[in-house]
Structure formats: structure tokens, C-alpha cells
C-alpha positions, 0 to 999 in steps of 0.5 A: 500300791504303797509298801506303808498301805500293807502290814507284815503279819508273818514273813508269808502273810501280808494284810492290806487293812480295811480302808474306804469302801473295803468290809473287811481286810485282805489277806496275802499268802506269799513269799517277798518274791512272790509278793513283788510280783503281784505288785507288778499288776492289779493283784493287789489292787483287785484284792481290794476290790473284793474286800468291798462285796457285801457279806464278805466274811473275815477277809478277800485272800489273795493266795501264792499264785496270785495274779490279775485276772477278769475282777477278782484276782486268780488265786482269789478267794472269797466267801459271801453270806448266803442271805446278804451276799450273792455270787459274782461271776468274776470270782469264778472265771471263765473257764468254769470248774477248770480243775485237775484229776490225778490217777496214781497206776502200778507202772514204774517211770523205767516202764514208761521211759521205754516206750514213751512216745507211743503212749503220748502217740495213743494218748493223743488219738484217744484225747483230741487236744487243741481247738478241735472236736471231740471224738465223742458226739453228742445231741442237745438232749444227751448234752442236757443230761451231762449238764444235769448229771455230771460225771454221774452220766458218763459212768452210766454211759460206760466210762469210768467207774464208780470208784472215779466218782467216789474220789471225785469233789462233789462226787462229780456232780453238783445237785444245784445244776439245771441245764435249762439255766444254759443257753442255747449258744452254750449248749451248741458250744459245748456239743462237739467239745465232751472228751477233749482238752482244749488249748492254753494251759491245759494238758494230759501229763504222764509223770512219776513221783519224785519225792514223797515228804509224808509217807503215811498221808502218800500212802493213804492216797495210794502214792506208794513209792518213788517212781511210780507213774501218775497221771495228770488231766488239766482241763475244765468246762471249754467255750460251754462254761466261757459262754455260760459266764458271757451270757450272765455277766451280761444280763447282770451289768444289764439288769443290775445298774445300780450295783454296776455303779456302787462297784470299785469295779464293773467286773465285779458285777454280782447278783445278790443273794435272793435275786432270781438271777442269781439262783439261775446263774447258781443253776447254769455255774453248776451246769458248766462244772458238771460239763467239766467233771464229766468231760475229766472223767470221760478223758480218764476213761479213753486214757486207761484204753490208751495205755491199755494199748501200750501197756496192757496190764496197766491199772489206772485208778483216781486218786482224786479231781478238785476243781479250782474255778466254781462257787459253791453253798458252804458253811463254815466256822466263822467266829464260833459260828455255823454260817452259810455262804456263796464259797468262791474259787478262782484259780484256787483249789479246795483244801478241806482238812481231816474229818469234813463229810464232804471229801470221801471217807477213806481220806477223812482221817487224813485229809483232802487231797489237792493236786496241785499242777506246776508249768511245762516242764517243772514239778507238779504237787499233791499237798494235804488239806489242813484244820488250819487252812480250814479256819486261814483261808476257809479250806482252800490253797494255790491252784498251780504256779500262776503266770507271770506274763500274758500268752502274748508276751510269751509268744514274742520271747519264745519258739515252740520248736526251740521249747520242745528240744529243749525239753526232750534233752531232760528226758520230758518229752512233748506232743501238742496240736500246734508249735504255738501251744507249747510257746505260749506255756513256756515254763519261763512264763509262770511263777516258780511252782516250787516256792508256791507250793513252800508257802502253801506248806509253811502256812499250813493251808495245804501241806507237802505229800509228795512231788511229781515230775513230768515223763510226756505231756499232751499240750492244746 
């Protein structure tokens, strides 16, 4: 894309104004170094594309961690008139409500230190990583109610607690899930894999807080002190959500041709709003965040038995669990008006500012939390959702630092082994399933998380609390 096609609004704010088949303009939230990155594949070029859907309202953003993905950017935003618009299964993802839940406890990192490698060891056992199973089975019929249910299910089955669900987005369940919108290929993918992690860039990170930068917000989420332990889970819906956006986005290149053929793009196939394809995919989408909420949810619960072992008066309590891939039915203030629209996420996290009913009331004068994870190694964040991000970027900011070359690429450059000295001389120390795992992640194959989280910050669309940094990580 030519530097003339884009226009300067701020010095981290870029527009791409509307042009040929484009509805509305496309916004970019980014630094000039994280900008030239995204110039270096079809970021750009898919943010365009998404201007062009029907119903988009005020602008397609494009946030800091923006990068190409499957039709819409990841790190793309996009809300879709609930009546002229519709869902694309491209502005969720694959790996559907693929999201983050942060656990704050009363350990400090001199307690962990001692005895780290044991509690990666029990955390391990606890939380089958990688591509293996689950120790945790279940039949088609329980499976469905997890669908239906969400984390709901898992409290009722023993795991976790209400507290869990309460500081959880949509209180861990979607009311617009039916199980009898998934296939059966999904279902029997999803049957062995409830309470694991699975590969890529998922984790389960034991860390401690490195710096608080807004004290009375940090404490409202209970972040009380430098060098208290959190812990961070990584994961979303596994081959179930990978299979569920399969199956629909064949049925829709298949059933909806003519939208196929207007597109800028196939992989923005979308079923329009009113269409009984896209209700049930609305149904089997929900479904698969359900899956992914109770599988974050579960993994909480066996990590509480897993430092319970090592440190037996350890309390781990949720702070809170954000999704960063899921559409999801809104409203929102647009141009002085009300108006209800299909809200999708793609690697972007939800960041609702003070006051909105949806986040849980003790948060409300404050804001939501957003866990913000960074790569292998380096810094992960808790910001605070804004009143401005909610009118910049309709309540949503950077879901992590965003990659900046494919796992190939990063499996010629790099060597787990070498990977994982090199971070145990800094005192990080590593347990995954495969040498491959840790390769492919190499902190060297993201985008400086830190310089997401600072334009996240100066635009006020998801402000600064505080900065975690890694102790021990469980890798896939």
C-alpha cells in the first residue's frame, strides 16, 4: 500500500479513508514501528476488505498488535448492524474465544522461586499440554451440556467456584449457545480435549507483578503489591471451535455464492444478518466459547490442586477471563444512538470502560479488566478498559503482542533446547510437551509487547495497571 493512500491523525492513529468498494474508513491504532510491520504483509490490505461488509459501522480498526490473518486482520475489529449486517466467521478465528484468565494469589515470587520446578512439575500433571488428551473425559451427552453450559457446568460438576464465574466475560456462558448447532466431527474432537491446553501459543505462566503504574485501579482488581504471584491461562475452544468455523465456513461459501463473488475477498464470506445460517452459526460460535470458557475454567480449578500440593496454603482467586476471539450481539453509542450490532473480535480483547452492566459490579467504578499476555519470556500486562475506548474502538484493545513471522519461520531461526537455557540464565524457567513447541514461540518471533501495550495506553483504549513478569511457563 502506498505511504499517500493513508492519512496521519495522531502520531498512533492512522486512517485509511474510504475508497471503491470500502463503506466506511479504516482506523489504525499504532506506533510508526508497528505500522511498518504491518505494511510488510496483508494487514493493511485486510483491513480494507473489511471496511467493505455491509452494515460496518464508523470504521474496520486495525489494533497494535495487528497482523495477517485467515480475511479479517488478527488484531481486527468490526461491529455489523444487527438487522443489515451479519456474522463472518473470519472475523472470529479458528481457535474460537481463544482468551486469557488471570488468577492473582497471596504467594510471593521469593516463595515461588524456591521450589519452582516442582510446581511447573505438578502443574504439568495437572494440565495435560500439547496435542494430547485430556485427563478429564467426557461422553456426547455431558459434552453437550458443557456446550450449552459453559463454565456454568463445570461449577456444578465440582470445579471451581462461583466466584470464578462472576469475574468471568459473560459470566462464562453465552445464552446464544445450542449444542445442536455443532456437528458431530466437532463434538467428537472436542470429547478427549476439556482441561488441556493444547499447542501454538497457548501456556499456563506462573509470574509476579513487576510494576504497578495505577495503584487504586490494581487494588480494585486485587493486585496489591510488587512480587505478588499470578497466574496466567492461555488457551481457547481446541480442534472442537477449529472444526465448528470449518464446517460453517464451508456451508456458507457453498450456500452463499453470490456473496462469495461481491467480496474483495472469499475469506470474508459472511452470512447476513436474518439468514438461518447465520443464527445457527450464532448458536454452534457460542457453543465453542462455551467449550473455551469451561475448558479455562476447569484448568483453573486442577492448577489451584496443583500448587495446593507444593504450597498448601496457597488461595488462588480469578481476577478475571476475557475472551479475544468471539462475535458477539451489542449495543453501543453510535452517533448519539443506541444501536445493536454483531460485535466481532479477532485477536482483540474486550475493553469496556466504567459503569457498563456487563463487567461485574465491583469493577464497574472502575473498569474492565483486560489481560493482556505478551510472548515467551517477556512481559505480560493488566490494562483498564476506558469511556474513550468505548466511543475509539467500540470497548476493545491489543489481545497480546501479535506475531511477526509464520512457526515455520521461526522453527528455521531457532532451536528449543538453545531457547530454553537461554531463558533459565534469566531465572524463567520453562516445561513444555515438545522442543518444537518452545521454537515455534520464541520471543523473537512476536512484536515488542511492551510498545503494543504504550499505544494501547496513549490512546486510551485500554490503560496501564500493572506488569507481570514470567517465573515458570507450561508450553504445548
Amino acid at each position: 500500500m502506498a505511504d499517500n493512500e493513508m492519512k496521519k491523525i495522531s502520531d498512533i492513529i492512522w486512517e485509511i479513508p474510504k475508497t471503491g468498494k470500502m463503506n466506511v474508513p479504516t482506523r489504525i491504532f499504532a506506533s510508526e514501528a508497528l505500522l511498518e510491520k504491518m505494511k510488510q504483509d496483508r494487514t493493511l490490505e485486510q483491513g480494507k476488505n473489511v471496511a467493505c461488509l455491509p452494515g460496518i459501522y464508523k470504521h474496520a480498526i486495525i489494533l497494535p498488535d495487528g497482523h495477517e490473518g485467515y480475511g479479517f486482520p488478527i488484531g481486527g475489529v468490526a461491529a455489523l448492524d444487527y438487522e443489515k449486517g451479519g456474522i463472518s466467521p473470519g472475523g472470529i478465528g479458528y481457535d474460537i474465544n481463544c482468551g486469557v484468565r488471570l488468577l492473582r494469589t497471596n504467594l510471593k515470587k521469593e516463595d515461588i522461586y524456591l521450589k519452582i520446578k516442582e510446581l511447573l512439575e505438578s502443574l504439568f500433571k495437572h494440565t495435560p499440554a500439547g496435542l494430547g488428551s485430556s485427563n478429564i473425559r467426557v461422553d456426547k451427552d455431558v459434552l453437550e451440556q458443557v456446550l450449552n453450559k459453559g463454565a456454568r457446568w463445570a461449577v456444578e460438576n465440582g470445579y471451581g467456584n462461583k466466584d470464578d464465574l462472576e469475574n468471568c466475560e459473560e459470566n462464562g456462558s453465552m445464552s446464544t449457545a445450542d449444542a445442536s448447532a455443532v456437528s458431530d466431527q466437532a463434538k467428537k474432537r472436542g470429547m478427549k480435549q476439556l482441561a488441556t491446553l493444547g499447542s501454538g501459543n497457548h501456556f499456563l505462566e506462573v509470574q509476579y507483578v513487576d510494576k504497578i503504574f495505577d495503584k487504586e485501579v490494581a487494588e480494585a482488581f486485587g493486585i496489591t503489591e510488587e512480587g505478588q504471584v499470578t497466574l496466567m491461562i492461555h488457551c481457547g475452544s481446541r480442534g472442537l471451535g477449529h472444526q465448528v468455523c470449518s464446517d460453517y465456513l464451508r456451508e456458507m461459501e457453498k450456500t452463499l455464492p453470490d456473496i462469495v463473488a461481491k467480496m474483495p475477498d472469499k475469506e470474508l464470506v459472511y452470512a447476513p444478518a436474518g439468514h438461518e445460517l447465520c443464527n445457527r452459526y450464532l448458536k454452534a460460535m457460542s457453543a465453542a466459547a462455551n467449550f473455551a470458557w469451561c475448558n479455562r475454567h476447569i484448568i483453573g480449578h486442577q492448577s489451584r490442586l496443583a500448587f495446593d500440593e507444593i504450597f498448601p496454603n496457597a488461595k488462588l482467586d480469578t481476577v478475571y477471563d476475557v475472551a479475544h476471539n468471539i462475535a458477539k450481539v451489542e449495543e453501543h453509542d453510535i452517533d448519539g444512538k443506541l444501536k445493536k450490532v454483531y460485535m466481532h473480535r479477532k485477536g482483540a480483547t474486550r475493553a469496556f470502560g466504567p459503569g457498563r452492566k456487563e463487567i461485574p459490579k465491583k469493577y464497574q467504578k472502575v473498569g474492565q479488566p483486560i489481560i493482556l499476555p505478551g510472548s515467551m519470556g517477556t512481559a505480560s500486562y493488566i490494562l483498564v478498559g476506558t469511556e474513550q475506548g468505548m466511543k475509539a474502538s467500540f470497548g476493545s484493545t491489543a489481545h497480546g503482542a501479535g506475531r511477526t513471522m509464520s512457526r515455520h519461520q521461526a522453527l528455521k531461526q531457532w532451536r528449543g533446547e538453545s531457547l530454553k537455557k537461554e531463558l533459565e540464565q534469566k531465572n524463567i524457567f520453562v516445561r513444555s510437551a515438545s522442543w518444537k513447541g518452545i521454537a515455534e514461540e520464541a520471543p523473537g518471533a512476536y512484536k515488542d509487547v511492551d510498545e503494543v501495550v504504550e499505544v494501547s495506553h496513549k490512546a486510551n483504549i485500554g490503560n496501564k495497571v500493572a506488569r507481570l513478569k514470567p517465573i515458570g511457563v507450561i508450553k504445548g
